[in-house]
FIKE-702654 format. One record per residue: residue number from 1; x, y, z of N, C-alpha, C in turn; residue in three letters. Coordinates in Angstrom, 1 decimal. Example, Ala and Ser with C-alpha at 12.3 -4.5 7.8 and 13.67 -1.06 7.14 Angstrom:
> 1|13.2|-5.7|7.8|12.3|-4.5|7.8|13.2|-3.3|7.8|ala
> 2|12.8|-2.2|7.1|13.7|-1.1|7.1|12.9|0.0|7.9|ser
***
This chain:
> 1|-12.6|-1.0|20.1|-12.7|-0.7|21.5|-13.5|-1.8|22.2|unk
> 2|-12.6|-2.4|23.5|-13.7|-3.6|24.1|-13.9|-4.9|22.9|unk
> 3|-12.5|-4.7|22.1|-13.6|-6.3|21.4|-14.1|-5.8|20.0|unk
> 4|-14.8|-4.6|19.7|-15.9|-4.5|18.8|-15.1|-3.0|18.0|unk
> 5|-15.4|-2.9|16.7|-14.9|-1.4|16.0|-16.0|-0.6|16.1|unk
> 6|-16.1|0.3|16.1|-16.2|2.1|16.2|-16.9|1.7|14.4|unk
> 7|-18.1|2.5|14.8|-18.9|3.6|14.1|-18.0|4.2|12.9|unk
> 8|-17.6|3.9|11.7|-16.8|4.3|10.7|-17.2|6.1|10.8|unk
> 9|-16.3|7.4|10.8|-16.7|8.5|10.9|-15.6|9.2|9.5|unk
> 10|-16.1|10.0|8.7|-15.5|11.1|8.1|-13.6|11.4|8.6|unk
> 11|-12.7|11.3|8.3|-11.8|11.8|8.7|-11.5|13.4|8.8|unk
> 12|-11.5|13.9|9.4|-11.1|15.7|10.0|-10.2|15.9|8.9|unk
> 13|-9.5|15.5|8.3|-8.4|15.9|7.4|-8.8|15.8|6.3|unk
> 14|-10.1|14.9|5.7|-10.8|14.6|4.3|-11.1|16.0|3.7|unk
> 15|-11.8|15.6|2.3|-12.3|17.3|1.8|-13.2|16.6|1.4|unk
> 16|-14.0|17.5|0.6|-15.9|17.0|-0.1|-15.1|15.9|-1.4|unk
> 17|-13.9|16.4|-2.2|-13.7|15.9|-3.2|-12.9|14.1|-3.3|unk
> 18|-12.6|13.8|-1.8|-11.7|12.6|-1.7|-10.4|12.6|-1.2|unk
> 19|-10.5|11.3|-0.2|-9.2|10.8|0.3|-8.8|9.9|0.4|unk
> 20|-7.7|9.1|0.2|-7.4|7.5|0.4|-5.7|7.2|0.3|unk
> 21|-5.7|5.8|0.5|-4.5|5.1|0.1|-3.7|5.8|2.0|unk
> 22|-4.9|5.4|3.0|-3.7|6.3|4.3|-2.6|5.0|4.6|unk
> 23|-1.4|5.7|5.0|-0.1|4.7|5.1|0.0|5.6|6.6|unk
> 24|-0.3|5.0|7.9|0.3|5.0|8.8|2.1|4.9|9.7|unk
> 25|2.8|6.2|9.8|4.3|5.8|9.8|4.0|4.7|11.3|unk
> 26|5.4|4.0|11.4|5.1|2.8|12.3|5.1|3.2|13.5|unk
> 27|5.7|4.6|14.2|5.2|4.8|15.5|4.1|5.9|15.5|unk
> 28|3.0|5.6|14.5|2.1|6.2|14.9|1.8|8.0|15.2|unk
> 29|2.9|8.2|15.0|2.4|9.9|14.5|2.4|10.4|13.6|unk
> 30|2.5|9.9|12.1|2.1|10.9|11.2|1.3|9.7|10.5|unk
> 31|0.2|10.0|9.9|-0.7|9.5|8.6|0.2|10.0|7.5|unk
> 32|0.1|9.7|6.5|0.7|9.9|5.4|-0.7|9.4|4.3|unk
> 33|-1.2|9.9|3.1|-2.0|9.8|2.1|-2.0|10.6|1.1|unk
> 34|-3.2|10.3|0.5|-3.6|11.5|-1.1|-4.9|12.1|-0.9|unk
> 35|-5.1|13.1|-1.0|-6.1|14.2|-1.3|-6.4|14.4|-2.5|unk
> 36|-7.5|14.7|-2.6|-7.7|15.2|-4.0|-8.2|17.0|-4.1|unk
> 37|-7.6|17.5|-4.7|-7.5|18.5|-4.8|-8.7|19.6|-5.0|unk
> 38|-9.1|19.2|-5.9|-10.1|19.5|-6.6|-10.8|19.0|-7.4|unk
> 39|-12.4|19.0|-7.9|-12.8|18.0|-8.5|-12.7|18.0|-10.1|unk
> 40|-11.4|18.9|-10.4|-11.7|18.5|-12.1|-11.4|16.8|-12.3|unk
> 41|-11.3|16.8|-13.5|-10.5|15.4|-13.9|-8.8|15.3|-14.4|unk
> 42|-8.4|14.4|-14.5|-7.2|14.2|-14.6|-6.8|14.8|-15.9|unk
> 43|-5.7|15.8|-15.7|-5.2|16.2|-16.7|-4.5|15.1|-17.6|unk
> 44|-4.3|15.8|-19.1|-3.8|14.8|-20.0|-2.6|14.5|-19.6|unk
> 45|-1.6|15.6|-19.5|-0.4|15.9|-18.4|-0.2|14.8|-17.5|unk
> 46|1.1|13.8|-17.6|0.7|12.8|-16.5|1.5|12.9|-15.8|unk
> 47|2.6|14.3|-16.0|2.7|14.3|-14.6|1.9|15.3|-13.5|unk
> 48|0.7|16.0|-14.2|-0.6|16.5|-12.9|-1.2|15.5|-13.1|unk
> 49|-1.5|15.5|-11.2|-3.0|14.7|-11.1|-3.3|15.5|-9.6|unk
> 50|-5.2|15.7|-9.8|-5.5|16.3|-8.9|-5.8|15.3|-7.2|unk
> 51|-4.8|14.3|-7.7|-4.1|13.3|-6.3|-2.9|14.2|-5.5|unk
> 52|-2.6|14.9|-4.2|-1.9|15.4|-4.0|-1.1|14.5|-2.8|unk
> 53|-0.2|13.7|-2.6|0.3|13.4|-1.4|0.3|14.4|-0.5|unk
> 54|-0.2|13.5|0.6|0.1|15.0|2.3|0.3|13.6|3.1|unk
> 55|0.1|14.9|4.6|0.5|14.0|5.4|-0.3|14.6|6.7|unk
> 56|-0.9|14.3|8.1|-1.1|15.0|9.1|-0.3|14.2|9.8|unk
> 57|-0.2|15.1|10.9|1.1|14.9|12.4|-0.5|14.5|13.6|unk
> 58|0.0|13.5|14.5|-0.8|13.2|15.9|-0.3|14.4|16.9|unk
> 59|-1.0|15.2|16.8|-1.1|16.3|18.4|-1.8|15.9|19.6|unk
> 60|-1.3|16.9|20.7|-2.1|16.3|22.1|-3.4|16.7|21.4|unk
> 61|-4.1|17.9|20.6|-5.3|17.7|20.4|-6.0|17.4|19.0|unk
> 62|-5.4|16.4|18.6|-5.8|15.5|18.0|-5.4|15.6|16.4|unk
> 63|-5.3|15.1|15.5|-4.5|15.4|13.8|-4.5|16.8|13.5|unk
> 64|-3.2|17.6|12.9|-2.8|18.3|12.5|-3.8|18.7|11.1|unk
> 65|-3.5|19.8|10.6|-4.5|20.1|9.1|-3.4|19.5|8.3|unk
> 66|-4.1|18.8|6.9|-2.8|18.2|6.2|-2.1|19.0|5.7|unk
> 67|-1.0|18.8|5.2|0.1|19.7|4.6|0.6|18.5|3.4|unk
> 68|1.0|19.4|2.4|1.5|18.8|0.7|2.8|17.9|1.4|unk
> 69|3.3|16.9|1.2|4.0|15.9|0.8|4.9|16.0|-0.5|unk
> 70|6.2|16.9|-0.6|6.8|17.7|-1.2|8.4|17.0|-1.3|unk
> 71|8.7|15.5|-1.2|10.3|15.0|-1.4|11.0|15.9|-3.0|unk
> 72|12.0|16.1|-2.6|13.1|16.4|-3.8|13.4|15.2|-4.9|unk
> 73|12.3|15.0|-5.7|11.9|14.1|-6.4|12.0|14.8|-8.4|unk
> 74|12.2|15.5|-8.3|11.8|16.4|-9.9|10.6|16.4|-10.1|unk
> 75|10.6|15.9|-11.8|9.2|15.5|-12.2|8.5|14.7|-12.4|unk
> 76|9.5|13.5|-11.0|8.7|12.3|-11.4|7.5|12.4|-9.6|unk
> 77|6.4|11.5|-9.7|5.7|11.5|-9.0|5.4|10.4|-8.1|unk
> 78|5.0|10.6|-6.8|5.1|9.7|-6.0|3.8|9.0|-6.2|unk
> 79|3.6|7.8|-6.2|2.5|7.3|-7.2|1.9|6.4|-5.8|unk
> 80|3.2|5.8|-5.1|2.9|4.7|-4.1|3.7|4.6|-3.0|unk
> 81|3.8|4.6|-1.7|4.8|4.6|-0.9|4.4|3.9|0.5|unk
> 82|5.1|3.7|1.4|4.9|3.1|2.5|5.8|3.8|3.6|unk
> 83|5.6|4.3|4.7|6.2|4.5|6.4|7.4|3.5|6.7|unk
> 84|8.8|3.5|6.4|9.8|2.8|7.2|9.6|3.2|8.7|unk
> 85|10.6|2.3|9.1|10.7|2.2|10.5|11.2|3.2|11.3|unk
> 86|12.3|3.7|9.9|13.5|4.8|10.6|12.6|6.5|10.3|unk
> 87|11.3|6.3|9.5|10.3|7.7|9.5|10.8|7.7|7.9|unk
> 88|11.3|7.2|7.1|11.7|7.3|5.8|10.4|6.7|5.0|unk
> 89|10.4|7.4|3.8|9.4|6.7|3.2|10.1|5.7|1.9|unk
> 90|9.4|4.9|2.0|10.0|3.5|1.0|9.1|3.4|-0.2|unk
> 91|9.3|3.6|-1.5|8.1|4.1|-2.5|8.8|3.4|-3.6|unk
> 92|8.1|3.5|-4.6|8.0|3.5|-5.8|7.6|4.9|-6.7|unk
> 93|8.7|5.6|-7.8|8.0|6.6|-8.4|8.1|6.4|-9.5|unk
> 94|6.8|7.1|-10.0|6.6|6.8|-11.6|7.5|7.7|-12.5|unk
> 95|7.4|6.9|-13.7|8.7|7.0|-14.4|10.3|6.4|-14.2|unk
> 96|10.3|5.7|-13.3|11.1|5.0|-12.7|11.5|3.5|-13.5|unk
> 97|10.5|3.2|-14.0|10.8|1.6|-13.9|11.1|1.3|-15.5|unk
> 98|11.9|0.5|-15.9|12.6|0.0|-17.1|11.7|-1.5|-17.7|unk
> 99|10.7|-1.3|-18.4|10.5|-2.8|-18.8|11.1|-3.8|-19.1|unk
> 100|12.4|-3.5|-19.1|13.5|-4.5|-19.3|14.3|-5.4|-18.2|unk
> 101|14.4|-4.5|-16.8|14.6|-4.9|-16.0|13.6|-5.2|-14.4|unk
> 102|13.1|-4.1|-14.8|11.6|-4.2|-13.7|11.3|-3.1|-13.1|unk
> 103|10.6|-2.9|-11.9|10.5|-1.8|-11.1|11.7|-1.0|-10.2|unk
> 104|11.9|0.3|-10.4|13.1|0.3|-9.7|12.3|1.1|-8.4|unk
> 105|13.3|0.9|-7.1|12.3|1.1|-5.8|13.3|2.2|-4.6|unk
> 106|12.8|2.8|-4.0|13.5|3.6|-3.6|12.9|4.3|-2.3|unk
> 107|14.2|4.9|-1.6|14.1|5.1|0.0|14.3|6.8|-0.2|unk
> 108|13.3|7.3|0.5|13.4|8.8|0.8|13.7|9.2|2.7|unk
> 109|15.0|9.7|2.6|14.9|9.6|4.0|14.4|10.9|4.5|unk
> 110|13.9|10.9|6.0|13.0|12.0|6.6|14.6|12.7|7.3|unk
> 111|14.5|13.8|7.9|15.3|14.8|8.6|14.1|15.4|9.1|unk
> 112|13.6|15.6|10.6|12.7|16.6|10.6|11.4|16.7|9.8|unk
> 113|11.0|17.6|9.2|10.6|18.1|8.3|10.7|18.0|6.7|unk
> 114|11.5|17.7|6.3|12.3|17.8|5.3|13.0|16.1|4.6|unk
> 115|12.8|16.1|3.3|13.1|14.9|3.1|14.4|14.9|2.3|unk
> 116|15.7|14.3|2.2|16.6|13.7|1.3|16.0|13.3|-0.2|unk
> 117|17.0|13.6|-0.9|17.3|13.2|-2.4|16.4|11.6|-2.4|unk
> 118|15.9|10.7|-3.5|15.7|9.6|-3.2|17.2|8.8|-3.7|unk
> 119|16.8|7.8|-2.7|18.3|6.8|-2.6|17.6|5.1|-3.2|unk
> 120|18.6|4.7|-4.5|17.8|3.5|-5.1|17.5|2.1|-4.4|unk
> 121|16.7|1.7|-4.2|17.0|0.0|-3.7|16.7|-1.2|-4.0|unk
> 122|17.3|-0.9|-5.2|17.3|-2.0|-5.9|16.3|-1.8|-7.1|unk
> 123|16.3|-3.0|-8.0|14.8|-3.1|-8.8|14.2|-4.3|-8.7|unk
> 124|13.3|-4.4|-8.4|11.9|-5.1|-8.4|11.9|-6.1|-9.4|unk
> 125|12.5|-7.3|-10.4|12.4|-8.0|-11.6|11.1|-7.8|-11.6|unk
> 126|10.1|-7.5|-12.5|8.7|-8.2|-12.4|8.3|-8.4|-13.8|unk
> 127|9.2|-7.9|-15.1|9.2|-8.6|-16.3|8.0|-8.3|-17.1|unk
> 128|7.5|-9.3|-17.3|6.0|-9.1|-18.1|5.4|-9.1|-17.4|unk
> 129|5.2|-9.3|-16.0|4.1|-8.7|-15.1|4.3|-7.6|-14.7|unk
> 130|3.6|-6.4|-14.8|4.2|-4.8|-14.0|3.7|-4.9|-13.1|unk
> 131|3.7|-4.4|-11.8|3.0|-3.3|-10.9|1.3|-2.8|-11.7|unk
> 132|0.8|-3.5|-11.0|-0.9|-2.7|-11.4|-1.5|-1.5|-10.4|unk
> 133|-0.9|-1.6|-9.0|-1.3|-0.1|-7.9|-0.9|-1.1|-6.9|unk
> 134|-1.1|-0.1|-6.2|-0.9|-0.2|-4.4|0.4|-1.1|-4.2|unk
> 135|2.2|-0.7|-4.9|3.0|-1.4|-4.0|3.3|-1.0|-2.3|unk
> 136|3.5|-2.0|-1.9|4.1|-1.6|-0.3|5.1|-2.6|0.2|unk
> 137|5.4|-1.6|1.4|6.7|-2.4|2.0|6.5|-2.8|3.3|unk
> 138|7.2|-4.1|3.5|7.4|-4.0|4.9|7.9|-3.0|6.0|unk
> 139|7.7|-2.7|6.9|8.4|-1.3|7.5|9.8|-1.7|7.9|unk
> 140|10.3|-2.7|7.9|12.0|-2.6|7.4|12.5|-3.2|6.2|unk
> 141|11.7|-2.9|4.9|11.8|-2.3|3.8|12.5|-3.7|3.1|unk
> 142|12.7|-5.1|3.4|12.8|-5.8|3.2|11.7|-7.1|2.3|unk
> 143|10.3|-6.5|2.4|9.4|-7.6|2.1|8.6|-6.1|1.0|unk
> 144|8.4|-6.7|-0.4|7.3|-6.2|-1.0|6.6|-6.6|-1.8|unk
> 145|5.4|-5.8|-1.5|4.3|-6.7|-1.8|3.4|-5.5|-2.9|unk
> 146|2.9|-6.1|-4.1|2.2|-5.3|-4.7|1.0|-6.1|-5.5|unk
> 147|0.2|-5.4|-6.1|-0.8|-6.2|-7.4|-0.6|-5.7|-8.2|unk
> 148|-0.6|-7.3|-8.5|-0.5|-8.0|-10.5|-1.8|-8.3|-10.5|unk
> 149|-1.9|-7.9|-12.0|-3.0|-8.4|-12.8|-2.7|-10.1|-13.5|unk
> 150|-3.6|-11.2|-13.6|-3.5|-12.6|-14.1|-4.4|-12.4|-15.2|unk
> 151|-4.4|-13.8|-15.3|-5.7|-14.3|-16.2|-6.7|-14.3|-15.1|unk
> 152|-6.7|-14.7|-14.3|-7.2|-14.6|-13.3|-8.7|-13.6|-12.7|unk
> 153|-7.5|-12.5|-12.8|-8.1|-11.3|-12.4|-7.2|-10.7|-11.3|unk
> 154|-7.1|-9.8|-10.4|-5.9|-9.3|-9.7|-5.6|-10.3|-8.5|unk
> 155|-4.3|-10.3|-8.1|-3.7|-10.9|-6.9|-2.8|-10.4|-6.8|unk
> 156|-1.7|-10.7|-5.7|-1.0|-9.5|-4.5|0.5|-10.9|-5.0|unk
> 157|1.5|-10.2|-5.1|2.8|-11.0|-5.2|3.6|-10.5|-4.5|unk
> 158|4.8|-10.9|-3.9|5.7|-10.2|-3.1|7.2|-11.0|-3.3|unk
> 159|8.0|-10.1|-3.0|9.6|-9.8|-3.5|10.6|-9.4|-2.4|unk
> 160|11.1|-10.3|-2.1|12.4|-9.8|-0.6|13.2|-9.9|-1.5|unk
> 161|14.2|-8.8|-0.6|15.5|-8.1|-0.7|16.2|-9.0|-0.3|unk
> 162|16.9|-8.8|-0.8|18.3|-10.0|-0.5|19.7|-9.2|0.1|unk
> 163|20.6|-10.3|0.4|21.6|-9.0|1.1|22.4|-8.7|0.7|unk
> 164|22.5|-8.2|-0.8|23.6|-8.1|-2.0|22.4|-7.0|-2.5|unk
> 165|21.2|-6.7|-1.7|20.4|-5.3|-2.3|19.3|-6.1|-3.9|unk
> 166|19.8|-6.7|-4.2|19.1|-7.0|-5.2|17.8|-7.9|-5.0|unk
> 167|16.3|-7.6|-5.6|15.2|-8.6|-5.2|14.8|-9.5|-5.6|unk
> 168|14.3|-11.1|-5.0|13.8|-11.7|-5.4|12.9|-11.5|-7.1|unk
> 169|12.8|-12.6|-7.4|11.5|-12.8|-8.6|10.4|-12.7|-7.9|unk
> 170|9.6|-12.0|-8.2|7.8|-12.1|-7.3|7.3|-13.4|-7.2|unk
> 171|6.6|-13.9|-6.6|6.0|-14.9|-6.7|4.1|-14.3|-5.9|unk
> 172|3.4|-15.1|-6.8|2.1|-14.9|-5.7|2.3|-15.3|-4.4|unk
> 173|1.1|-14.7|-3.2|1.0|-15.3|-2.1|-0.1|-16.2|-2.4|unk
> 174|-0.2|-17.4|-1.3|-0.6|-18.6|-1.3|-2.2|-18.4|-1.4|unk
> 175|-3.0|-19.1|-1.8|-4.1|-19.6|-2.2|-5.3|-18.5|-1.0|unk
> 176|-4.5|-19.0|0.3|-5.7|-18.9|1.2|-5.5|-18.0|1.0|unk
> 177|-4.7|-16.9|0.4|-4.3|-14.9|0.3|-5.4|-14.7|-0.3|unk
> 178|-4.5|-15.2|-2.1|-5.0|-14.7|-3.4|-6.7|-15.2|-3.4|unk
> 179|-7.4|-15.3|-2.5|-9.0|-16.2|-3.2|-9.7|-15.0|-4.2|unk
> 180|-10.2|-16.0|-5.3|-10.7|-14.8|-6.6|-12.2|-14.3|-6.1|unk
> 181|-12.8|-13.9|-6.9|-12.0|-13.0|-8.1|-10.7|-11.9|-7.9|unk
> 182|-10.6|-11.8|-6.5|-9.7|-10.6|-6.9|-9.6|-10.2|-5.5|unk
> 183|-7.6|-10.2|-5.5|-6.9|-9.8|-3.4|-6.2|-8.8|-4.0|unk
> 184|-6.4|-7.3|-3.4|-5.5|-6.8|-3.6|-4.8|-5.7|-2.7|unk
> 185|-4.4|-4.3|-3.1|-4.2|-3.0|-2.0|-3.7|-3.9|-0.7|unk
> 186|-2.7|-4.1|-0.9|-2.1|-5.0|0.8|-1.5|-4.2|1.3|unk
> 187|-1.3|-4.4|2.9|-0.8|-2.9|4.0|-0.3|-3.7|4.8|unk
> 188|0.8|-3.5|6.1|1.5|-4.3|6.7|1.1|-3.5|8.0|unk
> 189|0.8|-3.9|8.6|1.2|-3.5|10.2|1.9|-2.5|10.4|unk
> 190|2.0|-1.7|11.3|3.0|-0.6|11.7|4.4|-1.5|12.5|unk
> 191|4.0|-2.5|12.9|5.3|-3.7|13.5|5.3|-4.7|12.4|unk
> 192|5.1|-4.6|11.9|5.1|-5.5|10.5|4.5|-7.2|11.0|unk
> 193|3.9|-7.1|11.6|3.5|-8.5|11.9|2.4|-9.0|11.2|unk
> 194|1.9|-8.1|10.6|0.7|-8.3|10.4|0.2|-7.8|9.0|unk
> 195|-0.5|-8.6|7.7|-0.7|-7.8|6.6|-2.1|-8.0|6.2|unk
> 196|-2.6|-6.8|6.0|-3.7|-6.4|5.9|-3.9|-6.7|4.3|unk
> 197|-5.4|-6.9|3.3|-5.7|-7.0|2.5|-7.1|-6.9|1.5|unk
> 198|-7.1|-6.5|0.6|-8.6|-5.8|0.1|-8.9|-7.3|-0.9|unk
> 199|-10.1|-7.7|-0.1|-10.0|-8.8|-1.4|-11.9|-9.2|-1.5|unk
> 200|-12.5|-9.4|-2.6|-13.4|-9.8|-2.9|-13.5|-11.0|-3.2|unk
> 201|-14.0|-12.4|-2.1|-13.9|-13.7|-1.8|-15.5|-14.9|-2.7|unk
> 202|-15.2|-14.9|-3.3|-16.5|-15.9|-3.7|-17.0|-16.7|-3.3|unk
> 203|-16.1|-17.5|-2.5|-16.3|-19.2|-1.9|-16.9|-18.3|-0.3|unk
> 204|-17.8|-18.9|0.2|-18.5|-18.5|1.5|-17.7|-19.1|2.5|unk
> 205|-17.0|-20.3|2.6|-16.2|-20.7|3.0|-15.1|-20.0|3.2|unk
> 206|-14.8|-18.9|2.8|-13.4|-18.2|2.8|-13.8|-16.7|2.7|unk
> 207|-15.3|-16.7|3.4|-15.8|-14.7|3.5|-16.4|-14.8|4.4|unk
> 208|-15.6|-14.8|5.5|-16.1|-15.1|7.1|-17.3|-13.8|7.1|unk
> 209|-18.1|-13.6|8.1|-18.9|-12.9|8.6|-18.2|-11.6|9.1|unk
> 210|-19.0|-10.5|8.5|-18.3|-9.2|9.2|-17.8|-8.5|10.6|unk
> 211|-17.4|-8.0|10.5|-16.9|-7.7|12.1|-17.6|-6.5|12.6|unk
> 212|-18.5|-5.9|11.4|-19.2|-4.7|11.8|-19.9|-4.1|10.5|unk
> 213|-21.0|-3.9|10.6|-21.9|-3.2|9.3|-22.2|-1.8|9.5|unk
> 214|-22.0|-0.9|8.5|-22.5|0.2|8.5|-23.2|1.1|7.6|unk
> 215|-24.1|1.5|7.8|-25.0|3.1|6.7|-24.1|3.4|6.0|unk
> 216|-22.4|3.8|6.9|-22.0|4.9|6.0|-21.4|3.8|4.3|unk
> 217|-21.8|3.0|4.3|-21.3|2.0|2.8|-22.6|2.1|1.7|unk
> 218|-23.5|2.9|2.4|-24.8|1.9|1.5|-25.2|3.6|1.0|unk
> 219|-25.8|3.1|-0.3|-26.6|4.2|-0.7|-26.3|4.5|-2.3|unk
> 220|-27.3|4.9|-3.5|-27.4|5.4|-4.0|-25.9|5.3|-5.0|unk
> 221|-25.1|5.9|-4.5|-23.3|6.0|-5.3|-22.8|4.7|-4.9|unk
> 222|-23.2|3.6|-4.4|-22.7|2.3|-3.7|-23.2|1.2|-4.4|unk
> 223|-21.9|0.5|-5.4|-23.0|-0.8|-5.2|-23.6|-1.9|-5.0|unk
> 224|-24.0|-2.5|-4.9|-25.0|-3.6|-4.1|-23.4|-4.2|-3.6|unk
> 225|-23.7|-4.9|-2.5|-23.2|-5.5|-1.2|-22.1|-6.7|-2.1|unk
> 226|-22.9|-7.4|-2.8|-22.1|-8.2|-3.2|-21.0|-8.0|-4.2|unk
> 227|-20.9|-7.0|-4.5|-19.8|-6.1|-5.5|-18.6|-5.4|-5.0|unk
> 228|-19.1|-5.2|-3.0|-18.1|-4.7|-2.8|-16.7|-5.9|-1.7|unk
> 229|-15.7|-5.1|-2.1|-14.6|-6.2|-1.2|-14.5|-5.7|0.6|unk
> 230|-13.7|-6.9|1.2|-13.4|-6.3|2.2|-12.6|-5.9|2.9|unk
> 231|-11.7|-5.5|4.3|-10.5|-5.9|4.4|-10.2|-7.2|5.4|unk
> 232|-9.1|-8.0|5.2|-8.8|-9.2|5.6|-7.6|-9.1|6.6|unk
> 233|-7.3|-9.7|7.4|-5.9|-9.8|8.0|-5.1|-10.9|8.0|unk
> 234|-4.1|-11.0|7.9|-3.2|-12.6|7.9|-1.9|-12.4|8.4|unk
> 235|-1.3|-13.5|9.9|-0.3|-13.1|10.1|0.7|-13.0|9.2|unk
> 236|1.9|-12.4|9.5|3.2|-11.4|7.8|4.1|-13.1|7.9|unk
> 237|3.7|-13.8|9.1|4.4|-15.2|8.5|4.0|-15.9|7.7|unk
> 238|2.8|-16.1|7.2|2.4|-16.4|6.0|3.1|-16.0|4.6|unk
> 239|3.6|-15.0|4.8|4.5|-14.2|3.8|5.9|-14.4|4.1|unk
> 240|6.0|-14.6|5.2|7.5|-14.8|5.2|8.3|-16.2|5.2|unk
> 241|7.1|-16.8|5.1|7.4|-18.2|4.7|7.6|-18.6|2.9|unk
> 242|7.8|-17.0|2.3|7.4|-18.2|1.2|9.3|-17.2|0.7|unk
> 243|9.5|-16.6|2.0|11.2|-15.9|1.7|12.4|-17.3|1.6|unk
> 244|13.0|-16.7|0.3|13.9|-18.0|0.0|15.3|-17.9|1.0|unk
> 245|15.5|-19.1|1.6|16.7|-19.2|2.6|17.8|-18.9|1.7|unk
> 246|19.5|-19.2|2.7|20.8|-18.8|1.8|20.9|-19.7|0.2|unk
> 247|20.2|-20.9|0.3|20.4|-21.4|-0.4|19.8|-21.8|-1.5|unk
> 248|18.6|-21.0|-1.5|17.7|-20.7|-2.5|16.2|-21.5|-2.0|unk
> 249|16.0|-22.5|-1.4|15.0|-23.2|-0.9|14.1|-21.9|-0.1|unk
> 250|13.1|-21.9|0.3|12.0|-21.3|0.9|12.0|-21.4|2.5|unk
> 251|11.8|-20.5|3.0|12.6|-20.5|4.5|10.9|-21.6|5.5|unk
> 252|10.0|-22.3|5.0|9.4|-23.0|5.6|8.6|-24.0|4.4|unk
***
C-alpha cells in the first residue's frame, strides 16, 4: 500500500495446525492451497496425508471458509498444482510419473463448482533429475517451472510446451535466478509477467535489503535470520528467453 507492504497478519482461513503452498487463480477470486488437517503425523499410507487441498472464494465480505478441493482424480493425489487462465487447474499428480520417460502433467478443468476428469499434457522429460516439490505453471500452461536437486544444492529448471504438446528438456534458469545455496518454490504472477522465487542468497551482492521486517518471523520455533530464505521477483522474460525458437536456437 503507498509504496510499502502491510504488517504480515494470520490468514482467516488458516487453522492452529498449518497452511501453505497458496496458488492464487489469475483473476483473483479464488486462493487455492493445503491445510493441514490435524496434527498427527503422516501416515505410512502415502496416499493419506494430513495435507488437505482447499480452496476459499473472494466475497463482498471478504474470503469464504475453506472448503476440500475434491477433482475426480482416484487414488492418486494432488501433490502440486497451479491456477490456469481459463480457472482450470494445471498440476502434477503423484503417482503419475514414469522414470523412464519423466513427469507426466496434467489439466483439470473447472465447470462451476465442479471439476472434469484430468486431461494429459504431455510429459515433462526430466530423466535422472525428478521433480523435488513445488512444480508450477505459467497461467497459460505453456512455461514450467519446478525444483531439482544438484550437486549443488536446490535450483528451479523450467520446460515449455511445444506445439506438437510435447516438452522441452529442462534446463536451469540463469545464474542471476539459481544463486546458491539454494532458489526454489517458484510462482508466476496471476498475468504471468512476473515469477516470484524462494531463494537463500550468499553473495551480499545478490541479497538486496528487505522490503520490510517483521516480529511475526522471529522467535523461539525460528531460526536465526541467516538460515532463513526470501522471496525474490524477476521479470517471466528472463524465463522466456531461454524458450527454444522454431528452429531449436533460444528465442533471445
Amino acid at each position: 500500500m503507498n509504496g510499502h507492504w502491510t504488517e504480515p497478519r494470520i490468514a482467516p482461513f488458516s487453522n492452529p495446525y498449518g497452511a501453505g503452498i497458496p496458488r492464487l487463480q489469475p483473476d483473483g477470486r479464488r486462493l487455492y492451497f493445503t491445510i493441514q488437517t490435524s496434527g498427527r503425523p503422516h501416515s505410512e499410507n502415502r496416499h493419506e496425508s494430513p495435507w488437505q487441498p482447499s480452496f476459499v472464494d473472494r466475497t463482498p465480505s471478504g474470503w469464504s471458509e475453506p472448503r476440500p478441493l475434491s477433482p475426480p482424480i482416484g487414488n492418486r493425489r494432488l501433490t502440486s498444482f497451479s491456477g490456469g487462465a481459463d480457472g482450470s487447474l494445471l498440476c502434477v499428480l503423484e503417482d503419475s510419473a514414469t522414470t523412464s520417460a519423466g513427469t507426466a502433467v496434467y489439466r483439470i478443468r473447472r465447470k462451476d463448482d465442479s471439476f472434469s476428469a484430468p486431461e494429459p499434457m504431455g510429459v515433462v522429460p526430466t530423466g535422472a533429475e525428478p521433480i523435488v516439490a513445488m512444480p508450477t505453471f505459467s497461467p497459460d500452461g505453456r512455461t514450467f517451472v519446478f525444483t531439482a536437486r544438484s550437486e549443488n544444492g536446490l535450483n528451479l529448471k523450467v520446460s515449455f510446451r511445444k506445439q506438437d504438446g510435447t516438452w522441452t528438456a529442462p534446463e536451469p534458469l540463469g545464474d542471476d535466478i539459481n544463486a546458491p545455496p539454494s532458489t526454489k518454490f517458484a510462482g508466476f504472477s496471476a498475468d504471468g509477467r512476473y515469477l516470484f522465487v524462494v531463494s537463500n542468497r550468499e553473495d551480499p551482492a545478490r541479497n538486496p535489503l528487505k522490503l520490510w521486517k517483521s516480529d511475526a518471523f522471529s522467535g523461539p520455533q525460528r531460526p536465526p535470520r541467516a538460515e532463513l530464505s526470501d522471496v525474490y521477483w524477476v521479470d517471466a522474460k528472463a524465463v522466456e528467453a531461454l524458450r527454444p525458437a522454431a528452429g531449436g536456437a533460444k528465442t533471445h
